[in-house]
C-alpha positions in Angstrom: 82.8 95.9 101.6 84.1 99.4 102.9 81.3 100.0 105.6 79.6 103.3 105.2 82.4 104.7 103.8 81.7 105.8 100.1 78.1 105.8 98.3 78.3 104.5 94.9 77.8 108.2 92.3 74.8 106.4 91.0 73.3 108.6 88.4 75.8 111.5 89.4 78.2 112.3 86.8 81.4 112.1 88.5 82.9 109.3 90.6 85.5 112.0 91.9 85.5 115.9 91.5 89.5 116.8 92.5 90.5 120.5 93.3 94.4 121.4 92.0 96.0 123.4 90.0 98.3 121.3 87.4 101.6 122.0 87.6 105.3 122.1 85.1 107.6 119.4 87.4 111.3 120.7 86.3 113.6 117.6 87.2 117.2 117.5 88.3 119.4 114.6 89.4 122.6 114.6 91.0 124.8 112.3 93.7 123.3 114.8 96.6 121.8 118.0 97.0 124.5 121.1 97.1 125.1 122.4 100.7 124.7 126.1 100.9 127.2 127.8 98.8 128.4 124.7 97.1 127.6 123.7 93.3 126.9 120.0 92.6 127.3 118.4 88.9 124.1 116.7 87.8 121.6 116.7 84.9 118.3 117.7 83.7 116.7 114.9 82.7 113.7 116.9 81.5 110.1 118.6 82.3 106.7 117.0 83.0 103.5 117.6 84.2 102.8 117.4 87.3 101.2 118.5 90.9 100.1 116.3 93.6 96.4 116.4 93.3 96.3 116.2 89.4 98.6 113.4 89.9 96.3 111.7 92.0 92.8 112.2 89.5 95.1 111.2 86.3 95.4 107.6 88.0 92.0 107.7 89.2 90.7 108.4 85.9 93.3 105.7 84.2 92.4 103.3 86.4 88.3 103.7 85.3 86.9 106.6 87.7 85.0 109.4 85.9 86.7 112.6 87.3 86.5 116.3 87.0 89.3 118.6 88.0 88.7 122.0 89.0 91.6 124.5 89.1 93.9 127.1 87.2 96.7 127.4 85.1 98.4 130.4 84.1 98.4 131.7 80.2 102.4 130.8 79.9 103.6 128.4 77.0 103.1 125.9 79.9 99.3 125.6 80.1 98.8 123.9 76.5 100.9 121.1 77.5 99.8 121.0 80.9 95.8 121.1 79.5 96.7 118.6 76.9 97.7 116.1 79.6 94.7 116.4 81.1 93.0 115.1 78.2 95.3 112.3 77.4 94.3 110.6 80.9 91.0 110.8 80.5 90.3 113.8 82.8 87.3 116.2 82.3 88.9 119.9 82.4 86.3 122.0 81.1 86.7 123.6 84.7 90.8 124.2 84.9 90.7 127.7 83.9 93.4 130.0 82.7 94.8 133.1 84.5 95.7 136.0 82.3 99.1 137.5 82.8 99.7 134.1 85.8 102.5 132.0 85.7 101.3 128.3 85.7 102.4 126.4 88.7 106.0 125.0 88.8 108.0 122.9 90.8 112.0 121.8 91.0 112.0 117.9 91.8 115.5 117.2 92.5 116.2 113.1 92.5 118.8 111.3 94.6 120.5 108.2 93.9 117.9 106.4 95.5 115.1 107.7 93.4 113.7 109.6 96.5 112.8 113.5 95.9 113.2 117.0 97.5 111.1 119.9 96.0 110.6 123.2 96.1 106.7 124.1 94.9 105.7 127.9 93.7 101.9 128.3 93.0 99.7 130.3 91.4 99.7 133.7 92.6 97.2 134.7 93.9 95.0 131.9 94.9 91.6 132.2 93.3 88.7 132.2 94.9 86.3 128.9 93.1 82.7 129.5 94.8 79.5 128.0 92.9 82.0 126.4 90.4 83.4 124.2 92.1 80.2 123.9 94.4 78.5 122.8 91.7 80.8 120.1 90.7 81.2 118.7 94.1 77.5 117.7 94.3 77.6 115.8 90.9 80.1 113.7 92.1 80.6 110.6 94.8 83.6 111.9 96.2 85.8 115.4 96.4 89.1 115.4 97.0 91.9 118.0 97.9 94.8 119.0 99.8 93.6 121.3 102.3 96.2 124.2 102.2 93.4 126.7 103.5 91.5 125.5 106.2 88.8 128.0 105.7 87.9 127.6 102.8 88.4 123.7 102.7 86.2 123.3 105.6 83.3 125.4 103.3 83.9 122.6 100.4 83.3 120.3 103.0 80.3 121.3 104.5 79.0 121.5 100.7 80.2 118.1 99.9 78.3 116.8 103.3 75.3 118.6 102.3 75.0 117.0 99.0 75.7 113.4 100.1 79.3 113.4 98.7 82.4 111.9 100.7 85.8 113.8 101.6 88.9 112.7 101.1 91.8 114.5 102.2 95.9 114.2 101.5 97.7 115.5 104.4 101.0 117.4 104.7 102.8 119.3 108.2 102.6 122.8 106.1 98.5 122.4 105.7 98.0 123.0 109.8 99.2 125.8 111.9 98.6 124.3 114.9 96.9 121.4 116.7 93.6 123.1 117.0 93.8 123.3 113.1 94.5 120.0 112.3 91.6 119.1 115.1 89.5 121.0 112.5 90.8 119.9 109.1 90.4 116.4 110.8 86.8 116.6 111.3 86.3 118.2 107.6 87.7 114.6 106.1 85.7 111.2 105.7 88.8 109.3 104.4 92.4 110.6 105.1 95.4 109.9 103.1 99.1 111.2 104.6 102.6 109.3 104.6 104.5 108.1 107.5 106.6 111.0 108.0 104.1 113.4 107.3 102.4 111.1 110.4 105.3 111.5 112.7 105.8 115.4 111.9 102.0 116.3 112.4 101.4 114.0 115.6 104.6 113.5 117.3 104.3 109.5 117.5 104.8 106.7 114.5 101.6 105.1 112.6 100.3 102.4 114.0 96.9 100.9 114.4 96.7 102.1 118.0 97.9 105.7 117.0 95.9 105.8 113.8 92.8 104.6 115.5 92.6 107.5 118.2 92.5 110.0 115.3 89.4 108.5 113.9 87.8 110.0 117.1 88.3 113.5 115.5 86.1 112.4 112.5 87.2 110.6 109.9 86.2 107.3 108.6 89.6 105.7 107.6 93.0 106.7 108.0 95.2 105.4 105.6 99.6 106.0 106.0 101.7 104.5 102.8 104.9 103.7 104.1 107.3 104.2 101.3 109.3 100.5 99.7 107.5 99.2 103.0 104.0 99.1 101.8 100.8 100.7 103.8 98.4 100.8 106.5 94.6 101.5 106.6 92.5 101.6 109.8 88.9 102.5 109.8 86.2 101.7 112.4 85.4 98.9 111.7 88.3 97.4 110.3 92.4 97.3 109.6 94.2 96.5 106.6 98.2 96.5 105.4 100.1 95.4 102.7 103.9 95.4 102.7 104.1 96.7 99.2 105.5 95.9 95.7 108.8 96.3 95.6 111.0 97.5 92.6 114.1 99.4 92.2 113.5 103.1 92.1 114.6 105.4 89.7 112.0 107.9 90.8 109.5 108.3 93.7 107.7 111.4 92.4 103.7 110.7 91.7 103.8 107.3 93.8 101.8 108.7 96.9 99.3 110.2 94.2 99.3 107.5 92.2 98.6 105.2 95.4 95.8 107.3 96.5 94.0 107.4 93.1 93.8 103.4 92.5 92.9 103.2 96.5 89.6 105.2 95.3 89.0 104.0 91.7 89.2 100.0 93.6 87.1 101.0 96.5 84.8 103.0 94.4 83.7 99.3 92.8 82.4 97.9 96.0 86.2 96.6 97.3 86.9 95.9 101.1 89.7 97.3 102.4 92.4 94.5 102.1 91.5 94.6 98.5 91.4 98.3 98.0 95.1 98.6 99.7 96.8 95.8 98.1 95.4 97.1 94.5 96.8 100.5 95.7 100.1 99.3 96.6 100.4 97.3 93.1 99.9 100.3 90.9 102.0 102.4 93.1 104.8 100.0 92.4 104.7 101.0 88.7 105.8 104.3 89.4 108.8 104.6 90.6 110.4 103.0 87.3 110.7 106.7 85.4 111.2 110.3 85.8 108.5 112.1 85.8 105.3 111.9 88.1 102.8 110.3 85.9 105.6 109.3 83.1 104.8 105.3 84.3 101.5 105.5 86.1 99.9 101.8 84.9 97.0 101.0 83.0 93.9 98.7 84.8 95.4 96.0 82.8 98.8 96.4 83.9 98.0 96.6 87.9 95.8 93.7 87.2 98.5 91.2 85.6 100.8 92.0 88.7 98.3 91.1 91.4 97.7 87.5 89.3 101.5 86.5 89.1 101.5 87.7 93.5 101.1 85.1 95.8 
């Protein structure tokens, strides 16, 4: 078992209450990215929904987890399709609401050769404030999870979600902290922490490793847990370390993986799995990811992630 680290929702409505905004992914492939001033051949392969934290709650919620999403979209010919997505995976959205006269969320993906990704992310504008709403949801449910862009305000879910019993779990990225002092804080706001190796590297100077991930867990959290890319991931906790060297496959892709990772670590260790079982289910629906454009356009179903682990030595 996971010691301490999640209480089962019981009676509570939601296993996981996610905050984020869904967003239109617009994807373009090409040999390279154009330097500056240079035009590049490539195509448009087409647009899907998307966003990192509704990423993460539509495989949590495929994967069995009861989840509630609270965010925005805009009132654009996006936020139908975006909505409708929502439903298809299973996801309670009675709390996304729309902007007037707001743009949904967008993002351009551009895909390598490799199936690896650079972005560029534009939000809603302006960021609204949630309050009781989200409050609210955050005590019906085992877990809430975001990506802290605003410390403030993060920290304020937090200290709701600790007052009601209800774990935090956090996905980290270099633009979410201003400084060390921030990240100190941000740290201390999160039971379980989820970040990739080079987000790792850029926020603490040094590589992941059970050493370096260990000293973190003085700030706060629980477990630390670093995916790794095609070379599988790392947990540590306090009582315990776990990796998996992954599931490889080519990559057409990568867009969605981290998300997808994070939501089947929670939906497995949700049921009462330890840690070596939590990551290597994790890593196995990850792998299924990376085999099509789009974010979610391949995230696997229970059954799918299960036939993979029996055919794995």
């Amino acid at each position: 078992m996971v010691p301490h680290l999640f209480s089962a929702a019981g009676s509570r409505p939601y296993d996981l209450t996610v905050l984020g905004d869904p967003c239109m992914d617009f994807f373009f492939t090409a040999p390279r990215l154009p330097l500056t001033g240079e035009k590049c051949l490539g195509r448009m392969p087409g647009s899907f929904s998307g966003g990192s934290e509704t990423n993460m709650a539509c495989a949590a919620s495929r994967l069995g987890l009861r989840v509630a999403l609270c965010g925005h979209v805009g009132d654009d010919r996006h936020a139908d399709h975006l909505l409708e997505d929502l439903q298809l995976f299973g996801i309670d959205s009675a709390h996304v609401m729309r902007l007037p006269g707001t743009a949904s969320a967008s993002a351009m993906v551009f895909i390598a050769v490799d199936g690896e990704k650079s972005l560029i992310y534009s939000p809603l504008s302006p960021a609204p404030v949630l309050g009781e709403r989200l409050a609210g949801l955050i005590g019906q449910s085992g877990v809430f999870f975001s990506a802290p862009y605003e410390l403030t305000r993060f920290l304020a879910y937090s200290d709701i979600a600790r007052g009601a019993g209800t774990d935090v779990a956090v996905d980290l990225e270099p633009a979410m902290v201003a400084d060390q002092a921030a990240y100190h804080r941000l740290l201390r706001g999160a039971d379980l922490v989820f970040c990739n190796a080079d987000s790792f590297h850029r926020l603490n100077g040094i590589s992941a490793n059970v050493d370096n991930m260990r000293a973190l867990l003085a700030f706060g959290p629980r477990l630390i847990v670093v995916t790794l890319g095609d070379q599988g991931a790392l947990c540590v906790g306090r009582e315990a370390v776990a990796s998996h060297p992954g599931f490889r496959r080519p990559a057409v892709d990568t867009t969605g993986a981290g998300d997808c990772f994070a939501g089947a670590f929670l939906a497995c260790a949700l049921r009462g799995a330890g840690l070596d079982q939590a990551l290597t289910y994790a890593c196995a629906a990850a792998s299924f990811t990376v085999s099509s454009i789009g974010a979610r356009s391949a995230y696997p179903q229970p059954h799918e992630v299960s036939g993979l682990l029996l055919q794995s030595p």
